[in-house]
C-alpha positions in Angstrom: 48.1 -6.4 -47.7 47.2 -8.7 -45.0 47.4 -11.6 -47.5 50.0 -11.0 -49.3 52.2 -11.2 -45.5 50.6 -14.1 -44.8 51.9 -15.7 -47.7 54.9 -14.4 -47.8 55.4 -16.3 -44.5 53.7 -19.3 -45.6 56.4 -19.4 -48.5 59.5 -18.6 -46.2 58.1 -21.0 -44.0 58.0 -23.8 -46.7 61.3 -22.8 -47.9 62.8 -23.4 -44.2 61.3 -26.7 -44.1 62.5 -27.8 -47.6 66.0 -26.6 -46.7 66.1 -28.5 -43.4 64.6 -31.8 -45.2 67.7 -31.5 -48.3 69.7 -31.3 -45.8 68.7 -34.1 -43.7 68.5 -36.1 -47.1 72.2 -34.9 -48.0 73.2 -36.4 -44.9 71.4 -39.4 -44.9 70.9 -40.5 -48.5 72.3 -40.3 -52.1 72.3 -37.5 -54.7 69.6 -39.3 -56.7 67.3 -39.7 -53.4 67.6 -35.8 -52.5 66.1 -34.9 -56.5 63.3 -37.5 -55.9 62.6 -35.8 -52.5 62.8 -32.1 -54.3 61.0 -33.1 -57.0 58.0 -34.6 -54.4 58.0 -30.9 -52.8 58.0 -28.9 -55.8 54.6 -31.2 -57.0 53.2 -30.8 -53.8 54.1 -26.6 -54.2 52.4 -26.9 -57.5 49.2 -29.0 -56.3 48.7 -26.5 -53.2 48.7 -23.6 -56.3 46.4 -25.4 -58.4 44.0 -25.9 -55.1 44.5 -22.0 -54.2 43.8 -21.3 -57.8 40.6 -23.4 -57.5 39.2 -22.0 -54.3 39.7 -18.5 -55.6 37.4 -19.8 -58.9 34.8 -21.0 -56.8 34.6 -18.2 -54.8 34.4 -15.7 -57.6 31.4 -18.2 -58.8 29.8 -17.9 -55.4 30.1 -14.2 -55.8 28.5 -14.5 -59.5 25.9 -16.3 -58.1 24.9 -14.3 -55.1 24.9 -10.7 -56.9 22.0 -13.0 -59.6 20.3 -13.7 -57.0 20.0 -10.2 -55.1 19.1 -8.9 -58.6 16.2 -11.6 -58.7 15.1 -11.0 -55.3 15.2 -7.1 -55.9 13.6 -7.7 -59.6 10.3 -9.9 -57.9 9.6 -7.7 -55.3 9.5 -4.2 -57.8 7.2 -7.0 -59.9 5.0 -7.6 -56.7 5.0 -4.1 -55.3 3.6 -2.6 -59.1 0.9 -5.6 -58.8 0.1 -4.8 -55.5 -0.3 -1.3 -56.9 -2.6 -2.1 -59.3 -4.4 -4.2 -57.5 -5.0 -1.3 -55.5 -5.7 0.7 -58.3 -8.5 -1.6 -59.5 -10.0 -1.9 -56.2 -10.5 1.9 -55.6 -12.1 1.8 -59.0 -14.3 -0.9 -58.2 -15.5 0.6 -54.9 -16.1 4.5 -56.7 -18.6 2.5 -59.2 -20.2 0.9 -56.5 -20.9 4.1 -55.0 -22.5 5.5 -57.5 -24.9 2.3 -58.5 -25.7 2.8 -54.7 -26.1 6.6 -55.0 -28.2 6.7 -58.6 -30.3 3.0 -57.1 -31.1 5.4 -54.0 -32.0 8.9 -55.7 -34.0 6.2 -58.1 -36.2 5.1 -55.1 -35.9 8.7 -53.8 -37.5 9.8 -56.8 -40.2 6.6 -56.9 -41.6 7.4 -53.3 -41.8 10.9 -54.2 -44.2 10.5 -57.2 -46.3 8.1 -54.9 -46.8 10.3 -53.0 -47.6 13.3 -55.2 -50.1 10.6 -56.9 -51.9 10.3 -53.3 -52.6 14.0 -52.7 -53.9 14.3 -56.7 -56.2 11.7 -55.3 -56.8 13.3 -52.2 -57.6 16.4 -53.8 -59.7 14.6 -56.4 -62.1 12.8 -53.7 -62.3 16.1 -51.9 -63.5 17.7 -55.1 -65.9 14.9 -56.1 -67.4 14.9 -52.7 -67.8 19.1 -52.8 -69.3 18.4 -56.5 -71.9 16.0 -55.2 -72.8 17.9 -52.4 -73.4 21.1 -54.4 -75.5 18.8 -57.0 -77.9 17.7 -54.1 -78.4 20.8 -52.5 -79.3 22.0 -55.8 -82.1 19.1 -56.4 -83.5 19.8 -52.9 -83.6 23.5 -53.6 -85.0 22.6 -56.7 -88.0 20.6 -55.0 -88.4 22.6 -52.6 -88.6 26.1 -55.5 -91.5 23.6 -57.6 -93.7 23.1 -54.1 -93.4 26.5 -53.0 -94.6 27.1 -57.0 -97.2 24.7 -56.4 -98.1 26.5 -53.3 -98.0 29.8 -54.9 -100.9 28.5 -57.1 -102.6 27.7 -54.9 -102.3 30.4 -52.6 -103.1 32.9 -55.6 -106.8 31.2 -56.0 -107.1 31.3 -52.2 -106.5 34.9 -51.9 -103.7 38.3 -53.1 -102.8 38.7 -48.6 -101.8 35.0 -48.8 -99.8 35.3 -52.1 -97.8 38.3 -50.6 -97.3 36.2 -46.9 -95.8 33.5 -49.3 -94.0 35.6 -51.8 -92.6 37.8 -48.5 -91.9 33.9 -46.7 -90.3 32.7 -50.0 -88.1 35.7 -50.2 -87.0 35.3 -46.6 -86.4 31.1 -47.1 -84.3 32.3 -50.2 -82.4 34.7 -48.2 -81.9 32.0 -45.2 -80.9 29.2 -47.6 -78.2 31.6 -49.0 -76.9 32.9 -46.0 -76.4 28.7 -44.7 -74.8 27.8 -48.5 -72.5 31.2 -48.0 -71.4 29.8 -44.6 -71.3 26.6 -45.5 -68.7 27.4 -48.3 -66.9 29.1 -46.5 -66.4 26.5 -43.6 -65.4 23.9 -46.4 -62.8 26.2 -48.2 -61.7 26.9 -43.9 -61.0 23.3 -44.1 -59.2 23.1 -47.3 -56.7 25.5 -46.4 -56.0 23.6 -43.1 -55.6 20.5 -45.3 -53.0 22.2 -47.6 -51.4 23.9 -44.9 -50.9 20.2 -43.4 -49.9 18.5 -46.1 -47.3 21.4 -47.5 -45.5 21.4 -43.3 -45.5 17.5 -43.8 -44.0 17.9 -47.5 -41.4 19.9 -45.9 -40.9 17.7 -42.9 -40.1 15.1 -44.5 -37.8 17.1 -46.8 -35.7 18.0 -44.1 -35.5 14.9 -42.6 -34.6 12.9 -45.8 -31.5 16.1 -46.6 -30.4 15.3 -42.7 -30.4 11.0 -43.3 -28.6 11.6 -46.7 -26.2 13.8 -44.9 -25.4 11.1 -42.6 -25.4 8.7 -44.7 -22.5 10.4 -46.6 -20.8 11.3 -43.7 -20.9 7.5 -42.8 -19.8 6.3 -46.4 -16.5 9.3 -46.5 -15.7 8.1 -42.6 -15.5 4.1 -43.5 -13.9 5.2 -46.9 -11.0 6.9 -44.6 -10.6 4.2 -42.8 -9.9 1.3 -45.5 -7.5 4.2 -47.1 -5.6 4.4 -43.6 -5.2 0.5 -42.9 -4.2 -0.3 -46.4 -1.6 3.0 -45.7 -0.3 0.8 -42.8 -0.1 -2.4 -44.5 2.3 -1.5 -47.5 4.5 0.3 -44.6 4.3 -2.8 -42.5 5.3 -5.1 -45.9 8.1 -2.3 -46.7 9.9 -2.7 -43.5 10.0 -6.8 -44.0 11.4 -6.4 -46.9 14.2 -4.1 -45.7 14.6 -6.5 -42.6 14.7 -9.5 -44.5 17.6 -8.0 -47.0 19.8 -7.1 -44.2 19.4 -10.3 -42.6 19.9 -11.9 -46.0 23.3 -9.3 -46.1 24.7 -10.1 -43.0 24.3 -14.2 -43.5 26.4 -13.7 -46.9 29.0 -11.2 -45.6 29.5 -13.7 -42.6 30.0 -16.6 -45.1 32.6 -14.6 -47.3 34.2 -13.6 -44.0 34.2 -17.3 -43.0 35.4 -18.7 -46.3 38.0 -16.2 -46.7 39.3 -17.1 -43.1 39.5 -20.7 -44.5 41.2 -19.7 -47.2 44.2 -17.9 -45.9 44.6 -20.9 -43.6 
């Protein structure tokens, strides 16, 4: 509505002035003077037209041009907000292999220093038992020597006289009972020591049980916590990159709604 009054009163206006000029030219010159002169005006009517007509093409092409190029803009950044997606995609996959090489690497060496060590105390045991065998086999050969001169003694104790055999059979007997009695407690001091030795070795088994349940604990604890924390900044990021965008469009709005308000000023001028 507003401009179709304006030219409304741009043609009335025109009109005035063309009347006022015939007239003038009426006055002043000839008949064929006054067509020339009303023929010059109505070309110069129809050039302004043609101009109008021109402007309003050019704006409508401006138009064209500006909804393409929203669309582009609005097309590239769906194409770089699904890549960033997958990017992120990708990475997440990336890192939950990575955890488990890291997890199955560790239960790997977990499993390795375990088996060292059950290898030590087979050893362990194994010396123990080859040092009790040896022990036993020599306190068998010295009880052995000691059973052939007590023999040999026998003899001759038998020729010297029957009162000395008995003294020696009645000594041997008591050396027999003696010798037992120190194996018996020896035994049972080395088995007194083996238990100790278990006993150890099982609490330190356990110990270190515990203590490598409580690292992995806090090792996993440590992995979720950092894991969080990526999630969380890359949460912030895309929000931070969203509101850009929506910044940048409305700046990128209001500069073409102030040029169409600009040109459209011009035009009904």
């Amino acid at each position: 509505k507003v401009n179709e009054s304006a030219l409304a009163l741009q043609c009335a206006l025109r009109c005035q002035r063309a009347r006022r000029v015939f007239r003038r030219l009426l006055g002043k010159k000839r008949l064929d003077d006054a067509a020339a002169d009303i023929q010059a005006v109505y070309r110069g009517h129809l050039v302004r037209l043609k101009v109008r007509e021109e402007s309003i093409k050019q704006w409508e092409e401006l138009e064209r041009f500006s909804s393409t190029r929203l669309q582009s803009t609005y097309r590239a950044h769906l194409v770089r907000r699904s890549m960033a997606k997958k990017r992120e995609e990708w990475r997440r996959e990336w890192r939950r292999r990575a955890g488990t090489k890291l997890q199955s690497a560790w239960r790997g060496h977990s499993g390795r220093r375990l088996a060292r060590e059950e290898e030590m105390y087979q050893a362990l045991e194994l010396d123990e038992y080859a040092v009790t065998k040896l022990q036993s086999c020599f306190r068998g050969h010295v009880g052995r020597n000691k059973f052939r001169a007590r023999r040999k003694q026998q003899a001759i104790d038998k020729i010297l006289s029957s009162a000395a055999k008995l003294q020696a059979v009645y000594r041997g007997h008591l050396a027999r009972l003696e010798a037992n009695a120190e194996r018996e407690l020896q035994m049972a001091e080395i088995e007194f020591e083996a238990a100790l030795r278990i006993q150890a070795v099982l609490r330190g088994h356990w110990g270190r049980q515990v203590e490598r349940f409580r690292r992995r604990h806090w090792l996993a604890n440590r992995l979720q916590r950092t894991y969080r924390g990526h999630i969380a900044r890359l949460d912030v990021m895309v929000l931070r990159r969203f509101n850009a965008a929506n910044k940048l469009q409305s700046v990128y709005r209001g500069h073409v709604s102030r040029r169409f308000m600009v040109h459209h000023r011009q035009v009904v001028a």
